[in-house]
C-alpha positions, 0 to 999 in steps of 0.5 A, spaced: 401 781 311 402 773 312 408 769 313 411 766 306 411 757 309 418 755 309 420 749 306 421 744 311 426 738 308 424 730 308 429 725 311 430 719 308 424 715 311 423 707 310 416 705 309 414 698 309 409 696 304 402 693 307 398 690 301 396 683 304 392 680 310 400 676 311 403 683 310 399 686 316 399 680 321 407 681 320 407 689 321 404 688 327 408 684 330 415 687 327 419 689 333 424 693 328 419 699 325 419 702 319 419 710 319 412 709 315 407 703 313 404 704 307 397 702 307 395 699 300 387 699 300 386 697 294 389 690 296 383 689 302 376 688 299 371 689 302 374 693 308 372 690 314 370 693 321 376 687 323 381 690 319 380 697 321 382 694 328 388 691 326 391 697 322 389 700 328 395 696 332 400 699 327 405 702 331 408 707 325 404 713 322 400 711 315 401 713 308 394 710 305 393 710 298 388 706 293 392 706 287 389 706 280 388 700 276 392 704 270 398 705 276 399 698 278 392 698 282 389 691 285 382 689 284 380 694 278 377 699 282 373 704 281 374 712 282 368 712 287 371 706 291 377 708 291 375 716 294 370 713 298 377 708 301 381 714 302 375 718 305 374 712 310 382 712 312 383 719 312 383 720 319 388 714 320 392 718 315 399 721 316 400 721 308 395 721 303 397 718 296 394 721 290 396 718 282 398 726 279 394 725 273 388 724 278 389 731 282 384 735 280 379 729 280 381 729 287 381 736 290 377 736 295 380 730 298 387 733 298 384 740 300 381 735 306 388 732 307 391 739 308 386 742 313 387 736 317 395 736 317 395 730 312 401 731 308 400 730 300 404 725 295 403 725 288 405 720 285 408 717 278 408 709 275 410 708 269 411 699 268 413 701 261 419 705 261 423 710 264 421 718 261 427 724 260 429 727 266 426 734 263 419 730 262 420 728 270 422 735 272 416 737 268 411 732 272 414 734 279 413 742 277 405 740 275 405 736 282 408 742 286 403 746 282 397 741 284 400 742 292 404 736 293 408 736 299 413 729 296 413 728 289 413 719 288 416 716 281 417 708 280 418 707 272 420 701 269 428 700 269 430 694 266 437 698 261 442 701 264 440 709 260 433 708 264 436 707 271 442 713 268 436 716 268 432 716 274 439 717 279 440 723 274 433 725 276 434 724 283 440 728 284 438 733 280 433 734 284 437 733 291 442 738 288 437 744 287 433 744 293 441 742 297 443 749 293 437 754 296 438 751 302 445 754 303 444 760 299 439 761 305 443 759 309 448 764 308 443 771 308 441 769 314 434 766 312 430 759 312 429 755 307 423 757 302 418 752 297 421 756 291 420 751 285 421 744 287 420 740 292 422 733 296 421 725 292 421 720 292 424 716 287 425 708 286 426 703 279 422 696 277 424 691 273 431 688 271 435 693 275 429 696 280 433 693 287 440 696 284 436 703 283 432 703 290 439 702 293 443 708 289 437 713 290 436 711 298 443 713 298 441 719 294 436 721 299 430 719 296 425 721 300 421 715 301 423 708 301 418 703 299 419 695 302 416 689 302 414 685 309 413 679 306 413 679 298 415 684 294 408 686 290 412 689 284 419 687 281 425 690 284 422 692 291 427 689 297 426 686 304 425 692 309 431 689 312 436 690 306 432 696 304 434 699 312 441 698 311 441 702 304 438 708 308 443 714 310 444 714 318 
């Protein structure tokens, strides 16, 4: 008989954006560094040996990702090339990001990501709107289901009832899996993956830079900034966005 996989917490971690050549000439000399570096290689074509190199001189793990056009992606990027840039960058990879639509699309690179200890991120973008909890709570079940170790969230947050509805998500979440976790504790058992799992949750729009703040105190799981620019509307400096992040 096999040993059931225990769940294992994420602490909140800082993860500074790289989407522009200025972006990684700035994250290699950064004296502070994030818990993470996002590498965004839809940003960077054609990929070049050079840069191979340089992401190379990175100084924090790398969660890569090649975002989809209708999820905010650059350069309208087909689903080859962007599997072929996430193949390429696998190794590199602590973190692989994969849109949650486009999870059975990528089996194989996910199952790839699990044998070589690459931790999987489903993500949701929304630029439109900010959907119900329930139906938040429904995408991070099927993200679960689809062997996602974080489930990521941005929606658009330009009212007060959207932010409403992402904080109330993200503690809503952070209370569930805070629960199990003491009741294990108190039988005398480590915590288990029973029906949820870690997010990561941040706003864009009108009230994107107050919702990245709150959720970071809220234990969101990953914090995205920016280095130089902000690439969408809300996201803070990795400066402003450090001093948020529980200690």
């Amino acid at each position: 008989m096999t040993a059931r996989k225990t769940f294992k917490a994420v602490r909140p971690q800082l993860v500074a954006v790289i989407s522009s050549a200025d972006d990684l000439d700035a994250a290699v000399a950064l004296k502070q560094l994030p818990d993470l570096f996002e590498l965004r290689l839809d940003c960077f074509l054609p990929i070049t040996n050079r840069l191979e190199k340089k992401v190379s001189r990175l100084r924090a793990p790398l969660i890569i990702t090649a975002r989809d056009p209708r999820e905010g992606g650059a350069n309208k990027l087909s689903f080859a090339v962007r599997r072929d840039l996430l193949i390429r960058f696998l190794p590199r990879a602590r973190y692989i990001d994969i849109e949650l639509r486009l999870a059975g699309e990528f089996k194989s690179l996910l199952a790839d990501a699990k044998k070589r200890k690459v931790a999987r991120v489903l993500s949701y973008h929304n630029f439109k709107s900010t959907p119900s909890v329930r139906s938040l709570f429904a995408k991070a079940k099927r993200a679960k289901a689809a062997g996602a170790d974080i489930f990521k969230v941005a929606t658009r947050t330009d009212t007060h009832a959207a932010l409403a509805r992402l904080v109330d998500f993200m503690t809503s979440c952070s209370r569930k899996l805070q629960s199990r976790s003491e009741r294990a504790c108190r039988a005398g058992t480590k915590r288990r993956r029973v029906g949820h799992i870690p997010v990561a949750v941040m706003g864009i729009g009108k009230f994107g830079a107050i919702s990245r703040l709150l959720l970071a105190r809220c234990d969101s799981a990953l914090n995205y900034a920016a280095i130089t620019r902000p690439n969408v509307q809300g996201q803070l400096s990795i400066d402003v966005l450090r001093s948020a992040l529980p200690r």
